[in-house]
C-alpha positions as CSV (number, residue, x, y, z in Angstrom):
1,X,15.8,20.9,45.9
2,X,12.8,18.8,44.5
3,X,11.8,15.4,44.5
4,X,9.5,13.9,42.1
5,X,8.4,10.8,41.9
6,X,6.8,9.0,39.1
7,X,5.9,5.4,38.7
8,X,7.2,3.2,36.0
9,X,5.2,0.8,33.9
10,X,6.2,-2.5,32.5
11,X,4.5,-2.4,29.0
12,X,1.7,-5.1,29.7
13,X,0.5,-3.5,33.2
14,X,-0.6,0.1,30.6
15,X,-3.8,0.9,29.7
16,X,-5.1,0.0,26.1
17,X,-4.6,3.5,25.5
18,X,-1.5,3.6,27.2
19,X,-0.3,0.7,25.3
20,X,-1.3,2.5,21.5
21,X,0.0,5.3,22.3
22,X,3.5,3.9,23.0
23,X,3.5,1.8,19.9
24,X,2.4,4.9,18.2
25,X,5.4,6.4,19.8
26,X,7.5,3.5,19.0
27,X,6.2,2.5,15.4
28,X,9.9,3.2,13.4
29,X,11.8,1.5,16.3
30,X,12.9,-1.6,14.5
31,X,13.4,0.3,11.2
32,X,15.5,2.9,12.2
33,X,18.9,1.6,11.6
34,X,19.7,-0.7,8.9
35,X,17.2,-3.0,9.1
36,X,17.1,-4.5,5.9
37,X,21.5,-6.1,6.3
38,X,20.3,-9.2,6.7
39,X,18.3,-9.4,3.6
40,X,21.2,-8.1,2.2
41,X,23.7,-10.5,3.3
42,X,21.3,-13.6,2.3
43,X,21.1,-12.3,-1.3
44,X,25.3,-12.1,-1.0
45,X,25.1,-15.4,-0.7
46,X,23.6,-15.9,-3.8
47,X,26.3,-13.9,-5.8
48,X,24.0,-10.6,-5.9
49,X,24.2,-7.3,-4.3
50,X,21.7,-4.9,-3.8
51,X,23.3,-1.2,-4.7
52,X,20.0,0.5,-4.4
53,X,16.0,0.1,-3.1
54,X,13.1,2.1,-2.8
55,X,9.8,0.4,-1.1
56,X,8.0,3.6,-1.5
57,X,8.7,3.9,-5.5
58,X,8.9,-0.2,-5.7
59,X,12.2,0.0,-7.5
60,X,15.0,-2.0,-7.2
61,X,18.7,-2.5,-8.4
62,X,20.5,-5.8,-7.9
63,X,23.6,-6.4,-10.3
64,X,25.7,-10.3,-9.7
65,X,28.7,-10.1,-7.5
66,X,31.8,-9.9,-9.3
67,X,33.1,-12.8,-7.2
68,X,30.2,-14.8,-8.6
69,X,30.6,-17.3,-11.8
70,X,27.6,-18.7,-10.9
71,X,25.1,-19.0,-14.1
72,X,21.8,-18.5,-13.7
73,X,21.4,-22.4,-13.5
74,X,23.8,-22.1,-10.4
75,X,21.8,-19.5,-8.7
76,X,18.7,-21.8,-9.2
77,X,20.4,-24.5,-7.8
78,X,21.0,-22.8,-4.7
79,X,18.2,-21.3,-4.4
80,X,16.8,-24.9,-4.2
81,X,19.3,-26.6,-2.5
82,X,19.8,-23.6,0.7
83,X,16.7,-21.7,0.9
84,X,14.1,-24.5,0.1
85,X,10.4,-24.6,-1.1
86,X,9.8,-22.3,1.8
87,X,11.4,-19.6,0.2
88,X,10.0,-16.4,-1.9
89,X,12.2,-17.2,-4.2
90,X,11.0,-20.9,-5.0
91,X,8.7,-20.0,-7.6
92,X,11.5,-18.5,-9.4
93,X,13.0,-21.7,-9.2
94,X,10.1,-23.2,-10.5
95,X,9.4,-21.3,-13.4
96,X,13.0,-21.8,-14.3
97,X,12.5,-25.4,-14.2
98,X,9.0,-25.6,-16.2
99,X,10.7,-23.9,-18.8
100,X,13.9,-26.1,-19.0
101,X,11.1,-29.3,-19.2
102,X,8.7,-27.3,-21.7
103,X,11.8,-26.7,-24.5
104,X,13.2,-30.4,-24.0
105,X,9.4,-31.6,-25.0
106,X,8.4,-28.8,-27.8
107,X,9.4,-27.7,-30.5
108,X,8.4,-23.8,-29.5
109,X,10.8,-22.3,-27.1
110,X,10.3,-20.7,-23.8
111,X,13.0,-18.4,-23.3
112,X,14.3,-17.1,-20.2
113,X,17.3,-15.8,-20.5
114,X,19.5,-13.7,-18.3
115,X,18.4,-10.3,-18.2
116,X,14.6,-12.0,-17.4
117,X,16.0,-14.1,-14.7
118,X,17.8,-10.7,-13.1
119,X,14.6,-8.9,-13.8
120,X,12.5,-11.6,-11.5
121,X,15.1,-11.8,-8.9
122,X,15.4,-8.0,-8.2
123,X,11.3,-8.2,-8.3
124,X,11.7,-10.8,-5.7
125,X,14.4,-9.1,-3.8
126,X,11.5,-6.4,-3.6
127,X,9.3,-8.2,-2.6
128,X,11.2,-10.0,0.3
129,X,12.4,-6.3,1.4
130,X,9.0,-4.7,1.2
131,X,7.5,-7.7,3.6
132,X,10.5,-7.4,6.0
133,X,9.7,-4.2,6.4
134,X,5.9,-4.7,7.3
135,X,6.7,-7.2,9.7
136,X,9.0,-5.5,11.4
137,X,6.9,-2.2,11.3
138,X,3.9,-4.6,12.7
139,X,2.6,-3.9,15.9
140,X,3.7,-7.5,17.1
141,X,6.9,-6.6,16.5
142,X,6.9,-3.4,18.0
143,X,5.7,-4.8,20.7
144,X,8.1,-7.5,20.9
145,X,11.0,-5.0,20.5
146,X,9.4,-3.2,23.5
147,X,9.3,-6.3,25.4
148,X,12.5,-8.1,24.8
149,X,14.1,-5.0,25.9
150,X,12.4,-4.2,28.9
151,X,11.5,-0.8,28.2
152,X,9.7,1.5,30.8
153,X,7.0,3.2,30.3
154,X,4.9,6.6,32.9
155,X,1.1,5.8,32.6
156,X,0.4,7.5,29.7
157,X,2.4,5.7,27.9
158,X,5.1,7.6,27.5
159,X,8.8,5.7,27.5
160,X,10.7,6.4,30.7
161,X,13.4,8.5,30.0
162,X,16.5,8.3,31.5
163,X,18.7,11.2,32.9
């Protein structure tokens, strides 16, 4: 019988080399499970579901909940009232309001009717999924991931396995 023995690394006592090459290794670790749920379950709470995405093609379908009466001025109040200035979705809120003020003070209309208001909200949907995913593609989260969970690493960078 043989013995080997190898030493184990915390991430922050590798190499710089050590240390890219483990994120390297690492780089789909936070995205490779269902990562985007709780995205998903935010924009239930508006009344909407997400049936399909696709970052790579920037395409989107989001149809309303059938549980949800809301009206588009509903939605907009929520938006405002949970998710706050904050939010990616603010300026939709914002626009919405300009042109509510705009046709109480012209005579020209502004229209924005449903199917613009769905179009804008699946663009924002998007656009919230697409940055979720960079961030938690980011090195600083990789890392973070790495860290919180205390994974161990030989010199090279390579994670410990464990038999």
């Amino acid at each position: 019988m043989k013995t080997i023995q190898i030493k184990i690394y915390q991430f922050d006592e590798l190499s710089d080399d050590a240390k890219e090459y483990a994120i390297n290794q690492l780089s789909d670790i936070n995205v490779d499970y269902q990562w985007y749920d709780c995205v998903y379950d935010d924009i239930k709470e508006l009344g909407y579901q997400i049936t399909e995405f696709d970052l790579y093609r920037q395409s989107i379908k989001a149809v309303r909940s059938s549980d949800n009466c809301n009206s588009i001025h509903g939605t907009i109040q929520q938006i405002n009232h949970d998710w706050g200035k904050q939010s990616d979705l603010y300026p939709l809120v914002t626009e919405y309001y300009r042109c509510k003020h705009h046709n109480r003070h012209n005579k020209t209309k502004l229209t924005f009717d449903e199917e613009d208001f769905l179009h804008e909200l699946q663009s924002t949907f998007l656009m919230i999924l697409q940055k979720e995913y960079e961030y938690l593609t980011s090195k600083e989260a990789i890392v973070d991931t790495i860290k919180s969970n205390e994974y161990e690493f030989t010199s090279d960078g390579k994670m410990r396995k464990t038999w």
